[in-house]
C-alpha positions in Angstrom: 1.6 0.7 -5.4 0.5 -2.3 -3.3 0.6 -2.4 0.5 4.2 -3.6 0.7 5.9 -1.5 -1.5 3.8 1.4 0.1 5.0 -0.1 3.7 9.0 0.3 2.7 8.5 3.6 1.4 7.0 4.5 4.5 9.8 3.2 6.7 12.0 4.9 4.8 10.6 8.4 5.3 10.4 9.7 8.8 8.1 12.5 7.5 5.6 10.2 5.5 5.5 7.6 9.1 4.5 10.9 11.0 2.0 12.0 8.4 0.9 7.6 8.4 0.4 7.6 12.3 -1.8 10.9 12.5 -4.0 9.3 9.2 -4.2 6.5 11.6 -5.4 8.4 14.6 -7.6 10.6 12.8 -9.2 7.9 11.1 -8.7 8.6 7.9 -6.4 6.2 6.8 -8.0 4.8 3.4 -7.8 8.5 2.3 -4.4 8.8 3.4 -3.2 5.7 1.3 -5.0 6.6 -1.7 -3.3 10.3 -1.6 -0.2 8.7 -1.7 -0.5 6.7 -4.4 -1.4 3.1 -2.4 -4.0 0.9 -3.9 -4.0 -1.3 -0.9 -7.5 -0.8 1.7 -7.2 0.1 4.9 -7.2 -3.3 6.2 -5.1 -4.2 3.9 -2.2 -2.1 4.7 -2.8 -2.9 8.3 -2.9 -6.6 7.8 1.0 -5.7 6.2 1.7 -3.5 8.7 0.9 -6.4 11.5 3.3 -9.2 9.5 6.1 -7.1 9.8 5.7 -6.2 13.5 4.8 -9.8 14.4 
């Protein structure tokens, strides 16, 4: 899944936002994304992550 639809199904999961926010702490976001299934970068998810905060 792309960086959007991996967005919405992380807004929709309270569990999965917790488990996003640590991946982002610990640096290991990239990992994170790819262990779920996302085939966005890490600065691509961010990038999607900052349009829909902005």
């Amino acid at each position: 899944m792309n960086a959007e639809e991996f967005y919405q199904k992380v807004i929709a999961a309270p569990d999965l936002e917790a488990a996003l926010e640590s991946a982002v702490d610990s640096g290991t976001l990239a990992d994170f994304l790819k262990a779920n299934g996302c085939t966005a970068t890490a600065d691509e998810f961010s990038a999607c992550v900052a349009q829909h905060q902005a």
